[in-house]
PAMARBA-660805 format. One record per residue (C-alpha): x, y, z; residue in one letter; residue number from 1. Coordinates in nm, 3 decimals. Each point is the difference from the previous one (the first is absolute). Example, Ala and Ser with C-alpha at 12.3 -4.5 7.8 and 13.67 -1.06 7.14 Angstrom:
BEGIN
LUMKOL      px      py      pz aa   i
LUMKOL   1.230  -0.450   0.780  A   1
LUMKOL   0.137   0.344  -0.066  S   2
END
This chain:
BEGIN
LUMKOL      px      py      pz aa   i
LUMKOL   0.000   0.000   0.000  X   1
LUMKOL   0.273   0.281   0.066  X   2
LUMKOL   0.149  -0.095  -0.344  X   3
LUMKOL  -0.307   0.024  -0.179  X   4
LUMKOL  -0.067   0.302  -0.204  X   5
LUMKOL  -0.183   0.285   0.127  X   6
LUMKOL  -0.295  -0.021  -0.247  X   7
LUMKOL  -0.039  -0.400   0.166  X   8
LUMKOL   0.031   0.170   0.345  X   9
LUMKOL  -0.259   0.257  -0.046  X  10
LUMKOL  -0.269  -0.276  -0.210  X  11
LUMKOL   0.057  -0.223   0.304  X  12
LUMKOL  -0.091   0.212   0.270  X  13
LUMKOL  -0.255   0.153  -0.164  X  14
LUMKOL  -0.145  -0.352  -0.043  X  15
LUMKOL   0.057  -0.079   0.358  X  16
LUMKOL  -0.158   0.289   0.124  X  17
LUMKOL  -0.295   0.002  -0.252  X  18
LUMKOL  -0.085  -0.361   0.131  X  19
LUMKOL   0.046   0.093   0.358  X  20
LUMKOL  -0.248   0.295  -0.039  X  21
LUMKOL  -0.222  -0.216  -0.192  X  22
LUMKOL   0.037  -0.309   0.252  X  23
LUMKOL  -0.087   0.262   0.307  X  24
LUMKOL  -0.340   0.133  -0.184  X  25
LUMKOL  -0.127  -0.313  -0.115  X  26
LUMKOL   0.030  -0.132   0.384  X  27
LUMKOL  -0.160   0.334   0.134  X  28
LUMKOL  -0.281  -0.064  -0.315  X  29
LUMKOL  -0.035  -0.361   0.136  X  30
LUMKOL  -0.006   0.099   0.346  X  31
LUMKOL  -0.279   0.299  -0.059  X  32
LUMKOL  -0.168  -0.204  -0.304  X  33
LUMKOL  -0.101  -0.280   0.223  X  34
LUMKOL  -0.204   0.240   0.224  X  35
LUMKOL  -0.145   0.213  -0.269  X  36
LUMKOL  -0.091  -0.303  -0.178  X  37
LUMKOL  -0.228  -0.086   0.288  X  38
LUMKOL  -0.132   0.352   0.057  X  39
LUMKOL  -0.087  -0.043  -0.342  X  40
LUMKOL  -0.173  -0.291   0.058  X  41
LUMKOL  -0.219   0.109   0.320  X  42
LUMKOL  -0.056   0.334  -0.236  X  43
LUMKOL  -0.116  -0.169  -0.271  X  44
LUMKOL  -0.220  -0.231   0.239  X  45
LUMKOL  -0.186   0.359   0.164  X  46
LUMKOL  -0.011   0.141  -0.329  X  47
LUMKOL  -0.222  -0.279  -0.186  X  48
LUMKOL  -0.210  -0.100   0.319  X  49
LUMKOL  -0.131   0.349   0.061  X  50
LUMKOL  -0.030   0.042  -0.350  X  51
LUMKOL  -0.227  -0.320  -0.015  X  52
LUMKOL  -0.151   0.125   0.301  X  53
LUMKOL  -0.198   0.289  -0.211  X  54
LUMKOL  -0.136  -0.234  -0.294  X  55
LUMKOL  -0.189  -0.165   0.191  X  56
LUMKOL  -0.393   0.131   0.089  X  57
LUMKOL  -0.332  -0.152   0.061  X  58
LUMKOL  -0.345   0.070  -0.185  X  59
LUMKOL  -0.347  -0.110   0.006  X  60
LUMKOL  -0.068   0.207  -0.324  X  61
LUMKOL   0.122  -0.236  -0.326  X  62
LUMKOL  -0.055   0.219  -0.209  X  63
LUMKOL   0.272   0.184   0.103  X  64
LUMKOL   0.266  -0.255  -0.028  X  65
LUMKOL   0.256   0.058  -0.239  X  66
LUMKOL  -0.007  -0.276  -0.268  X  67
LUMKOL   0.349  -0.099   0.010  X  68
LUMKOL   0.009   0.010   0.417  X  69
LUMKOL   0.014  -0.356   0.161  X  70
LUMKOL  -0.303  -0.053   0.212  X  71
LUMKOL  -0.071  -0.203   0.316  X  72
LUMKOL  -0.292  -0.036   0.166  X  73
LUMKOL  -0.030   0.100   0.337  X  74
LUMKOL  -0.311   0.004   0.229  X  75
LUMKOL  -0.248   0.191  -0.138  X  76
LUMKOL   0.179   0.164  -0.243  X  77
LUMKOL   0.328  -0.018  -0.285  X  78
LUMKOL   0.359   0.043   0.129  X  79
LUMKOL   0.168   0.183  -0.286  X  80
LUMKOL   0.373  -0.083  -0.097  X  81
LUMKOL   0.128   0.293  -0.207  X  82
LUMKOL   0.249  -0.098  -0.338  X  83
LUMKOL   0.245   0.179   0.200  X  84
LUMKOL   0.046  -0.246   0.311  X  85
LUMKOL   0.352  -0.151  -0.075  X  86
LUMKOL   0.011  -0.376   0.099  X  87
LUMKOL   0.327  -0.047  -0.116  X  88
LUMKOL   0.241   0.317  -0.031  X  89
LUMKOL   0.408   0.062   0.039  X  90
LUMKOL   0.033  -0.339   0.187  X  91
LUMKOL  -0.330   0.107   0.237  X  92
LUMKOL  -0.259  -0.258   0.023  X  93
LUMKOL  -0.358   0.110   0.110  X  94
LUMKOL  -0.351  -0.103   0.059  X  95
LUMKOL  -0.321   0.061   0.170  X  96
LUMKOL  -0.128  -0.205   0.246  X  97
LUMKOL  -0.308  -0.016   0.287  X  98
LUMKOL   0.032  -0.033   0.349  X  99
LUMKOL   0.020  -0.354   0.026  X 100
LUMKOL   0.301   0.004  -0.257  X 101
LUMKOL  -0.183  -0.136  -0.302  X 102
LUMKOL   0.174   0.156  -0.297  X 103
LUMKOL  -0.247   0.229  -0.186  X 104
LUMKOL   0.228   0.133  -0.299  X 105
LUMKOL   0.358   0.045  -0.080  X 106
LUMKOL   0.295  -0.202  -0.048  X 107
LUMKOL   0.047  -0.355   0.184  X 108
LUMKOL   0.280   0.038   0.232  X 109
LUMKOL   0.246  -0.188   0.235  X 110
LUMKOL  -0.093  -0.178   0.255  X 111
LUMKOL   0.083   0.259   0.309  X 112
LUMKOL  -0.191  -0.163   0.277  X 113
LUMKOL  -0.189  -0.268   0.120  X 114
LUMKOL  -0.383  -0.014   0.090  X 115
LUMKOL  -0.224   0.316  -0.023  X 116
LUMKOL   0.213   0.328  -0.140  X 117
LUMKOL   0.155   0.183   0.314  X 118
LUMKOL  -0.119   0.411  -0.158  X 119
LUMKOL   0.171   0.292   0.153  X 120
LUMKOL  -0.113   0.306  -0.178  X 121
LUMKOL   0.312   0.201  -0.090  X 122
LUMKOL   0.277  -0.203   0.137  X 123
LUMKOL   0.279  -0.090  -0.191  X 124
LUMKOL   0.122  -0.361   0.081  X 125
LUMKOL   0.265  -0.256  -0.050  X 126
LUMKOL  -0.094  -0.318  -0.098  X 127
LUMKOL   0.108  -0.332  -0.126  X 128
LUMKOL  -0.108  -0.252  -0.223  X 129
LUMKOL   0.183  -0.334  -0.042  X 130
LUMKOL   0.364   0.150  -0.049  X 131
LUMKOL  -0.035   0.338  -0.109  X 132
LUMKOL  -0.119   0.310   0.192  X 133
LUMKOL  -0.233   0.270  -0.096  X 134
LUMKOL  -0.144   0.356   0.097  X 135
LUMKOL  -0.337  -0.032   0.083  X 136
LUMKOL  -0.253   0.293   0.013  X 137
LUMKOL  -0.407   0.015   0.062  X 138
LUMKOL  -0.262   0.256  -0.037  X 139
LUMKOL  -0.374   0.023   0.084  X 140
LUMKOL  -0.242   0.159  -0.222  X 141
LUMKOL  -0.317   0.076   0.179  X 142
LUMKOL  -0.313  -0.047  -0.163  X 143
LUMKOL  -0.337   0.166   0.144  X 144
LUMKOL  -0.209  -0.171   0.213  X 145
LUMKOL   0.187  -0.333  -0.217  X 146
LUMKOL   0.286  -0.117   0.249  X 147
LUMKOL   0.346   0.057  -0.172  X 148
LUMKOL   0.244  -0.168  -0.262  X 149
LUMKOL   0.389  -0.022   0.019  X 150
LUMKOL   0.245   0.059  -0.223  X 151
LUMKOL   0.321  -0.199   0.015  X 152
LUMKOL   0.324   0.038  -0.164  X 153
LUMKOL   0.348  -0.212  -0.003  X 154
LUMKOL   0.323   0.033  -0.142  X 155
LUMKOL   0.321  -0.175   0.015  X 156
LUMKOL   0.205   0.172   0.263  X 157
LUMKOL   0.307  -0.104  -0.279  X 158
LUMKOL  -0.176   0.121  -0.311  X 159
LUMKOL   0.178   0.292  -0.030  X 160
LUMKOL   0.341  -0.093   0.125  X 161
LUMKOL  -0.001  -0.274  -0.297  X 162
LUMKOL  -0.055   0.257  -0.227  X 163
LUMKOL   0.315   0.191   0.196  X 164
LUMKOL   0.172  -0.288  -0.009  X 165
LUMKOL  -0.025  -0.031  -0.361  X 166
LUMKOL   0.103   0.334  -0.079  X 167
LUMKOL   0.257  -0.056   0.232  X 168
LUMKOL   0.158  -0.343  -0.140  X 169
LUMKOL   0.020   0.237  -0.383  X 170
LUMKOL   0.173   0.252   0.168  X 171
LUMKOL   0.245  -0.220   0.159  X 172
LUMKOL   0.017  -0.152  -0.371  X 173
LUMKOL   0.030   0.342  -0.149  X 174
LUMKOL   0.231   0.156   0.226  X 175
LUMKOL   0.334  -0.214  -0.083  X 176
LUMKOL  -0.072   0.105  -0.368  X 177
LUMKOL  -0.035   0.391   0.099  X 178
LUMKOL   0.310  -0.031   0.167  X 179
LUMKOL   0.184  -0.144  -0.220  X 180
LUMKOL  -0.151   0.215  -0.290  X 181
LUMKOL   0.084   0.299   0.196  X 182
LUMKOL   0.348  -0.090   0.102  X 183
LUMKOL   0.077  -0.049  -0.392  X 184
LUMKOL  -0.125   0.339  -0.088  X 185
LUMKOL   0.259   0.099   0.309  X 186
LUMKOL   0.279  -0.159  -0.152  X 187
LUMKOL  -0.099   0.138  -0.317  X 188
LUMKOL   0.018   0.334   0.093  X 189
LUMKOL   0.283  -0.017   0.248  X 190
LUMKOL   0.181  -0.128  -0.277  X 191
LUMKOL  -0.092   0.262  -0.224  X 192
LUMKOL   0.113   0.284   0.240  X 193
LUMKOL   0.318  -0.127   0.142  X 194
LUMKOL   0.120  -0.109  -0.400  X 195
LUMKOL   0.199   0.315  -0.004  X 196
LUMKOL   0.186  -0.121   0.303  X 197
LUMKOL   0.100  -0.325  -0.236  X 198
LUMKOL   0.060   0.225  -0.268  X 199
LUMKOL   0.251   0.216   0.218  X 200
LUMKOL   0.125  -0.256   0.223  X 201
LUMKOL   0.138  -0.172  -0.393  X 202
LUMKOL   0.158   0.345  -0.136  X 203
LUMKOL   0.170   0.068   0.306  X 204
LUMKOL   0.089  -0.364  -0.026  X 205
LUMKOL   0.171   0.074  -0.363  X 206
LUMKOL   0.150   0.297   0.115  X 207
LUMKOL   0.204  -0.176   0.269  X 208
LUMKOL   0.061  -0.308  -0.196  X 209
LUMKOL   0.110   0.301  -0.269  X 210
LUMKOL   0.204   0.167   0.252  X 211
LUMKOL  -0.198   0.295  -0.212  X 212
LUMKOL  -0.015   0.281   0.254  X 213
LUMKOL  -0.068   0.278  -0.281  X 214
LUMKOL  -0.328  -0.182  -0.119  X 215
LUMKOL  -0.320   0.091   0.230  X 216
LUMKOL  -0.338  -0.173   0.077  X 217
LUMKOL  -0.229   0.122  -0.208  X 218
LUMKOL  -0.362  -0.145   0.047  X 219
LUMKOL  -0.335   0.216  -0.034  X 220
LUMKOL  -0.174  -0.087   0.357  X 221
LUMKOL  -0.222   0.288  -0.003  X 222
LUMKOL   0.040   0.222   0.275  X 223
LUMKOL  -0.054  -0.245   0.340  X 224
LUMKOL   0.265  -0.100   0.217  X 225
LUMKOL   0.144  -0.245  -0.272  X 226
LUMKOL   0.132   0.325  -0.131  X 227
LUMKOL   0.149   0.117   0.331  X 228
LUMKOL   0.190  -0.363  -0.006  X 229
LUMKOL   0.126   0.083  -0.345  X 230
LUMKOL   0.118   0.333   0.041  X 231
LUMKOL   0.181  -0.116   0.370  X 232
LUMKOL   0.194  -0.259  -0.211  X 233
LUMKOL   0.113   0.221  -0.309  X 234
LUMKOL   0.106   0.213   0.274  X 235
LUMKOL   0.217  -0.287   0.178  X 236
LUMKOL   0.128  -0.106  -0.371  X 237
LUMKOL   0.075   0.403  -0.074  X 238
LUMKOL   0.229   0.012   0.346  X 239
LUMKOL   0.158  -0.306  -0.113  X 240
LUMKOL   0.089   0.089  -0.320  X 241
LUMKOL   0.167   0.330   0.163  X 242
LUMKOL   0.157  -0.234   0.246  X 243
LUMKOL   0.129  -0.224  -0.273  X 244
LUMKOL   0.136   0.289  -0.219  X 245
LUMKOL   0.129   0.186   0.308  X 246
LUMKOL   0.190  -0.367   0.107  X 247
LUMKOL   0.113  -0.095  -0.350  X 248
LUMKOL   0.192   0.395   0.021  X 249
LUMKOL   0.157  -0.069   0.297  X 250
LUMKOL   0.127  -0.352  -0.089  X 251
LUMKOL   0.111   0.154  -0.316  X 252
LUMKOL   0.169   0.327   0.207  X 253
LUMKOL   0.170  -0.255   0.242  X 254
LUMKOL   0.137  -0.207  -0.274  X 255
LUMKOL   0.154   0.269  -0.185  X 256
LUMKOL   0.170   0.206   0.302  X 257
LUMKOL   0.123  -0.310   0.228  X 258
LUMKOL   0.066  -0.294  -0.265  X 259
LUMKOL   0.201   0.255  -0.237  X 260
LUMKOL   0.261   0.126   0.272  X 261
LUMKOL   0.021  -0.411   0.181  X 262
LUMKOL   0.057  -0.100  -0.339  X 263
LUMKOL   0.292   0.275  -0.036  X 264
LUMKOL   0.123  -0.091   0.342  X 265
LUMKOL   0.034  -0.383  -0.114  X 266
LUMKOL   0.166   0.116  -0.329  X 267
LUMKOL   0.255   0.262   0.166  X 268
LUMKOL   0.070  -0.290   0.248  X 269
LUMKOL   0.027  -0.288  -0.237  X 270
LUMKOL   0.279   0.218  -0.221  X 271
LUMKOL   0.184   0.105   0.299  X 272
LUMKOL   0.032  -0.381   0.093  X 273
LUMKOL   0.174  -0.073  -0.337  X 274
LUMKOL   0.256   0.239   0.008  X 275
LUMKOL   0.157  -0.166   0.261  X 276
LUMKOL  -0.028   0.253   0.332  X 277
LUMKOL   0.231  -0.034   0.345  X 278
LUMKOL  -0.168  -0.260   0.263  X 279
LUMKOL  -0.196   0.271   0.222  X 280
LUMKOL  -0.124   0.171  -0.324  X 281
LUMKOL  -0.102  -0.367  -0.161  X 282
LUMKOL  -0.197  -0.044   0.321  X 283
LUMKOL  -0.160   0.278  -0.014  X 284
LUMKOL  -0.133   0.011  -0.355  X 285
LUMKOL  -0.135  -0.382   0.090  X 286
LUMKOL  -0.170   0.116   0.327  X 287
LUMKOL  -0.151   0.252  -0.220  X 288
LUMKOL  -0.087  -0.253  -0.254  X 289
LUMKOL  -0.139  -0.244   0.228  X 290
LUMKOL  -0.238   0.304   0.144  X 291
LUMKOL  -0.112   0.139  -0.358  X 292
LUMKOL  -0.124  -0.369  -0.100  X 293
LUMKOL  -0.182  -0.012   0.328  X 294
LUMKOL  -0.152   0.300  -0.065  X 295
LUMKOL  -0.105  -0.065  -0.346  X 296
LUMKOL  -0.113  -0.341   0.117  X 297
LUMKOL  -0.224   0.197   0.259  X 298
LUMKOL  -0.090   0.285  -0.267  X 299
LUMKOL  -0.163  -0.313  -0.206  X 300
LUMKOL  -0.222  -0.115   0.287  X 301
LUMKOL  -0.086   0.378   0.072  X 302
LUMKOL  -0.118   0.015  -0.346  X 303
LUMKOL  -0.174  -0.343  -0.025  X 304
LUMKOL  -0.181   0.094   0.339  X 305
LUMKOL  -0.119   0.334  -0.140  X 306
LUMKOL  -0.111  -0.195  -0.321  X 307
LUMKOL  -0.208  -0.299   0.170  X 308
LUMKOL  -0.156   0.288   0.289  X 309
LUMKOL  -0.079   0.250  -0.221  X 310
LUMKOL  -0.092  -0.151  -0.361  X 311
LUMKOL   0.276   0.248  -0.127  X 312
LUMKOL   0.049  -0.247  -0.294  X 313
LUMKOL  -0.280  -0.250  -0.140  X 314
LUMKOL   0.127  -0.368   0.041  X 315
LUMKOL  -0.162  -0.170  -0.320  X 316
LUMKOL  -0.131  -0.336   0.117  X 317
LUMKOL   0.009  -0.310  -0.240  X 318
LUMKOL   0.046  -0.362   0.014  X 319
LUMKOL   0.341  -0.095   0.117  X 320
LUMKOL   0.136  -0.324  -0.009  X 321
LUMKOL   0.147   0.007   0.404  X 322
LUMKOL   0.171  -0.313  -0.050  X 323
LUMKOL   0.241   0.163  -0.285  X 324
LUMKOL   0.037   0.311   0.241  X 325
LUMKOL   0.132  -0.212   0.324  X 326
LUMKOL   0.202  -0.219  -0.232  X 327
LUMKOL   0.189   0.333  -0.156  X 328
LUMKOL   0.020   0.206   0.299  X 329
LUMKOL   0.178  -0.304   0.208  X 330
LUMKOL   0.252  -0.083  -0.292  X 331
LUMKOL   0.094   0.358   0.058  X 332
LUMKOL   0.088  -0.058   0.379  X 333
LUMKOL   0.164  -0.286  -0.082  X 334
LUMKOL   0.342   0.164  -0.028  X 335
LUMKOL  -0.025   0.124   0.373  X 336
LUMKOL   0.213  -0.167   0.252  X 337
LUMKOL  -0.114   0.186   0.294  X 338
LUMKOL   0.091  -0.188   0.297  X 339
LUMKOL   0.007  -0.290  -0.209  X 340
LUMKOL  -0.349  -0.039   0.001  X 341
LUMKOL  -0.167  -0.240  -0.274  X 342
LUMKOL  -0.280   0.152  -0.164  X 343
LUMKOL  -0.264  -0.325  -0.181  X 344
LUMKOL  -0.284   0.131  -0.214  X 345
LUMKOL  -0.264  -0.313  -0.051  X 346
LUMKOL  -0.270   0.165  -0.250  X 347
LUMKOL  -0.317  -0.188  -0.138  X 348
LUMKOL  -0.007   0.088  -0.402  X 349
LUMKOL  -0.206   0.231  -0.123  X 350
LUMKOL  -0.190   0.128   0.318  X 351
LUMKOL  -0.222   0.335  -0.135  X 352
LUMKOL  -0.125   0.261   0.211  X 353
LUMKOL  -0.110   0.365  -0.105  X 354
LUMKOL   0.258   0.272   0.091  X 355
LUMKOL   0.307   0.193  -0.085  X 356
LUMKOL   0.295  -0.193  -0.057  X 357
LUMKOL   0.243   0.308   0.087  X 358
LUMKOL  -0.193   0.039   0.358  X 359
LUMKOL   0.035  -0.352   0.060  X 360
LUMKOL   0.381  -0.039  -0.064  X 361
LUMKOL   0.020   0.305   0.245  X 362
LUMKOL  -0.222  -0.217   0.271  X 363
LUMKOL   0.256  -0.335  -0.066  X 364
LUMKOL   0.312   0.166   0.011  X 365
LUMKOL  -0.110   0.238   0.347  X 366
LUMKOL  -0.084  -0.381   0.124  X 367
LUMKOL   0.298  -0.179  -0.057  X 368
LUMKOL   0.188   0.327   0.116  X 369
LUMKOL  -0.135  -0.074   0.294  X 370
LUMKOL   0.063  -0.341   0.027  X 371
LUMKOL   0.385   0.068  -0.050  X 372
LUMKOL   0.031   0.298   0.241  X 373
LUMKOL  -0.169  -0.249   0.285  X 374
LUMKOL   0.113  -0.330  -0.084  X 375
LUMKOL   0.273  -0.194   0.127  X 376
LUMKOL   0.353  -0.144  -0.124  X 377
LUMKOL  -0.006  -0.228  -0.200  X 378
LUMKOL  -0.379   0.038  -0.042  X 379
LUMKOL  -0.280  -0.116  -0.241  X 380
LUMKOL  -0.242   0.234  -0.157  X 381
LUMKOL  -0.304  -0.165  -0.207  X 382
LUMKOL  -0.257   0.175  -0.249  X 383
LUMKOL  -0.242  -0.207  -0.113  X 384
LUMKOL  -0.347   0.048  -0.229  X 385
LUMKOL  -0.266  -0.188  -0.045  X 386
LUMKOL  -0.389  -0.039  -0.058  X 387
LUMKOL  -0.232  -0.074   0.346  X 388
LUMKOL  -0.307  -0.003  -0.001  X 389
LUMKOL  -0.059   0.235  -0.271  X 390
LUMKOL   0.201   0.218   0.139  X 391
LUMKOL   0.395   0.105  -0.142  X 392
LUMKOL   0.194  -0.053   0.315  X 393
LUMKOL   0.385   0.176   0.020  X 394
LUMKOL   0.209  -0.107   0.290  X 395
LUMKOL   0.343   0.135   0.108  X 396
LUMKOL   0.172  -0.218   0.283  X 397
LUMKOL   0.306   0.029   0.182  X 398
LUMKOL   0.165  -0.128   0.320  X 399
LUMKOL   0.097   0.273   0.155  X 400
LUMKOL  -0.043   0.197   0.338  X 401
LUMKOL  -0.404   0.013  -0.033  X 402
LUMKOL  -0.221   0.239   0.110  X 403
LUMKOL  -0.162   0.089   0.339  X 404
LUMKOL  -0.337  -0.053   0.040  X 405
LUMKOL  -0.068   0.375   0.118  X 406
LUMKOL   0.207   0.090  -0.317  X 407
LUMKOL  -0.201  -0.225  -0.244  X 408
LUMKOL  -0.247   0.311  -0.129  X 409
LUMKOL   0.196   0.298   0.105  X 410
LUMKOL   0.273  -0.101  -0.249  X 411
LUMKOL  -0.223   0.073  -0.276  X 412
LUMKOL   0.009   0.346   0.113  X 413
LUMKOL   0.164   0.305  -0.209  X 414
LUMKOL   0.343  -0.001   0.179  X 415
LUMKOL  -0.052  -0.178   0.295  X 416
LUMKOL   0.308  -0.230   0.091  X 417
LUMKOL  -0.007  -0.294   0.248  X 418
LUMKOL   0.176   0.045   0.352  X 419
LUMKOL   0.355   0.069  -0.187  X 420
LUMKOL   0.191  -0.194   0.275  X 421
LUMKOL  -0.119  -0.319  -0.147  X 422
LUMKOL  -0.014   0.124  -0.386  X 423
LUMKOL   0.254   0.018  -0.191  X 424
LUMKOL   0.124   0.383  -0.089  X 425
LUMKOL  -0.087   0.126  -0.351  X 426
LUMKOL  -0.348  -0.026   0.017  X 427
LUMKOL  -0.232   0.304  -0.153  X 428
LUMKOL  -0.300  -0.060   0.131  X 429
LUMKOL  -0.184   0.004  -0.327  X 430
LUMKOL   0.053  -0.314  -0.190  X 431
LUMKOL  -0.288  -0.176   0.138  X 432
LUMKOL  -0.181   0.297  -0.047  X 433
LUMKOL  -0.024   0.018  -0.342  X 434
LUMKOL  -0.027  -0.399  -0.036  X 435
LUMKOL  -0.362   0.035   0.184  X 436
LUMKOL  -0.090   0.324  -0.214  X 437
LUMKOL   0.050  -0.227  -0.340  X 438
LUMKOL  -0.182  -0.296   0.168  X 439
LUMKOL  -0.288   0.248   0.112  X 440
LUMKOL   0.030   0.136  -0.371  X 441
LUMKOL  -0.033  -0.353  -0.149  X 442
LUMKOL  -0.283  -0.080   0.269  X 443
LUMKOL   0.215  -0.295   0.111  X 444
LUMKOL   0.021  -0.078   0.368  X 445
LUMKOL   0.292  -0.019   0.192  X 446
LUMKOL   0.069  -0.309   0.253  X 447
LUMKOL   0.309   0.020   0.287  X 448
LUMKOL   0.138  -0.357   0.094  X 449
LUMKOL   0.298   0.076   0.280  X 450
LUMKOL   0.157  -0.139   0.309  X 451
LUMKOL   0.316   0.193   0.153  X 452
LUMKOL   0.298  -0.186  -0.067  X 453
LUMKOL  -0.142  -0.192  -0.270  X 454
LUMKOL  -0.054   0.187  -0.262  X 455
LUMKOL  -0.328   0.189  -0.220  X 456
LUMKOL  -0.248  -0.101  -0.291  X 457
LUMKOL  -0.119   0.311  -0.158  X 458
LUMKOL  -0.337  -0.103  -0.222  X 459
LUMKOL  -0.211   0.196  -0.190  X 460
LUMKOL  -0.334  -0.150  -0.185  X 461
LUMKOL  -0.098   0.165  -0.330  X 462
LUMKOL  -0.349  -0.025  -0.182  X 463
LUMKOL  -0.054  -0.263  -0.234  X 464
LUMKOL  -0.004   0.157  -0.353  X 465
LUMKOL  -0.365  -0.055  -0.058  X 466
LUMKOL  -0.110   0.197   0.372  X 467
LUMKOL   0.301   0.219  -0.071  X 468
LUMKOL  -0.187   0.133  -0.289  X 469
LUMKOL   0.161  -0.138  -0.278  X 470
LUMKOL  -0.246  -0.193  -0.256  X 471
END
């Protein structure tokens, strides 16, 4: 879920709180439905019973009868049972009877009691009959000088809440599909507006793979805050652009007026070696040899430093066969007899990654640096490639003094040195520096293997060529 994209976020909540909502009212509407459902039913009950109660009227004058009426005798005269008297109405059932409970007209109904009819003018009972339950309700219609005749209607206390319970079963039906309707036309539309996010989430994507910091984002959003996000990054990539340029003249300033007198220094110094000087002269023109290649050897790190912080030059990134790269860079070391230590390169062929070959000769050679200034006599140092898992893995190995564990991330720090009176003198401080910079550049990660008096692997994992972005 916290990897999902935002439009998936947004569809699912909404989705989760529309059926919450929905769940919660449908409960309240089944709570309150039940007991309007039989309000409606004791309602409907009054409603027909006194309505029954008025179309009902005795005569002794035929004549007067209406043609379509029902008529029932009664003592000396006609009881008259209008077209209006509803027997059967809205789940109600009705009918007239006597005293004595004889049914006189009307609809036959349950059996609600046993024996001789128990009439209670007005009074609105419960009843049962066999399993089911029903509203009961009577009412008396006097008749002059003839005694009286009830009026008696049932209903089934349920026969409304089946009806509610009907509706209720469709909604519960129809409500999965409304939610699910509802949530597309969410994702739909959150789709829709965050699309210029994709589309400027992929250009500033091309402008970094690019390394393109003159080109801008340029995508019509209208004037919302997609726009405000827009204008904040042009105005990131316009500051780095003037960072760039302002880095790439400096690197190009501090080339020019510190490489060009060192590099007169070494020349003046060389030529006053050949011609042969007294002894205290000689060893002065070597000290200040020895010093001018150590600061031209520093200069180069300076510069490489400024390059890989500041983007003052674009590093053009291509497949690179690292395999050919370890195997070249170690035949050049192979000359050195420092401290007579044995330097074995064991290289799987043809292992690709994407990157820039220059930048990762620079990484090897700072490594195995390394591994001569703090390895032992008569030491072994061992670079090795190979495929794992996918992954391009480059290890550098020695057997030398190891590193500290309270050491083991601070010596990736711009010229930090370990406690010098266990290191060796010589150090920089920035060597491992600018390994992690290219392996942060590459997106390779870097692994420390080291135990003090043993000796240190130096690892570092690079993309496969297919995640590196390679097709």
């Amino acid at each position: 879920m916290r990897n999902a994209k935002i439009r998936t976020k947004i569809t699912l909540w909404f989705a989760l709180v529309l059926a919450l909502v929905i769940g919660i009212t449908v409960a309240l509407l089944f709570s309150v439905g039940e007991t309007v459902a039989r309000d409606g039913a004791r309602t409907d009950l009054k409603e027909v019973v006194t309505e029954n109660g008025g179309q009902v009227r005795y005569t002794e004058n035929p004549s007067r009868i209406d043609p379509h009426a029902s008529v029932i005798p009664w003592g000396s005269g006609t009881l008259v049972v209008k077209t209006g008297f509803l027997d059967q109405f809205n789940g109600v059932d009705c009918g007239l009877y006597d005293a004595q409970g004889q049914m006189l007209f009307g609809q036959k109904m349950p059996s609600v009691s046993g024996g001789t009819p128990d009439f209670q003018d007005g009074k609105l009972r419960t009843v049962q009959a066999g399993k089911k339950h029903y509203y009961l309700l009577d009412r008396a219609v006097k008749i002059d000088g003839q005694g009286e005749v009830w009026i008696r209607g049932v209903i089934d206390r349920e026969y409304d809440r089946e009806l509610f319970l009907r509706v209720y079963r469709l909604l519960y039906l129809f409500l999965p599909v409304l939610v699910l309707l509802a949530s597309l036309a969410v994702f739909r539309i959150a789709r829709r507006l965050l699309s210029p996010v994709e589309d400027i989430a992929e250009e500033v994507g091309h402008i970094s793979r690019e390394t393109d910091l003159s080109r801008r984002v340029s995508i019509d959003t209208g004037d919302n805050e997609i726009r405000s996000l827009v204008q904040a990054i042009n105005g990131m990539l316009e500051r780095l652009e003037g960072s760039y340029r302002s880095g790439k003249q400096f690197t190009s300033l501090v080339s020019h007026e510190l490489r060009t007198p060192i590099t007169v220094i070494l020349a003046q110094s060389e030529l006053a070696l050949e011609e042969d000087p007294p002894e205290e002269a000689r060893e002065a023109f070597e000290i200040i040899q020895k010093q001018g290649r150590r600061v031209n050897k520093g200069l180069d790190s300076l510069l490489q430093f400024i390059r890989l912080e500041n983007l003052a030059e674009v590093y053009e990134m291509e497949e690179v066969n690292l395999s050919r790269v370890v195997t070249d860079t170690c035949r050049e070391f192979h000359a050195v007899r420092e401290k007579n230590i044995r330097l074995q390169a064991e290289t799987e062929e043809d292992v690709r990654i994407r990157g820039n070959a220059s930048l990762l000769r620079v990484l090897l050679e700072n490594l195995i640096v390394n591994a001569y200034k703090y390895g032992v006599e008569d030491g072994v140092i061992r670079v090795s490639v190979a495929e794992e898992s996918g992954e391009a893995v480059l290890s550098v190995s020695d057997d030398g003094i190891g590193v500290a564990p309270e050491d083991r991330e601070r010596i990736f720090e711009w010229l930090y040195q370990a406690n010098p009176t266990t290191t060796p003198k010589g150090g920089s401080g920035y060597g491992l520096f600018i390994v992690r910079a290219i392996a942060e550049l590459h997106g390779a990660r870097m692994e420390l293997d080291s135990a003090v008096g043993e000796g240190s692997t130096f690892r570092i994992r690079f993309p496969a060529l297919q995640a590196a972005g390679l097709p």
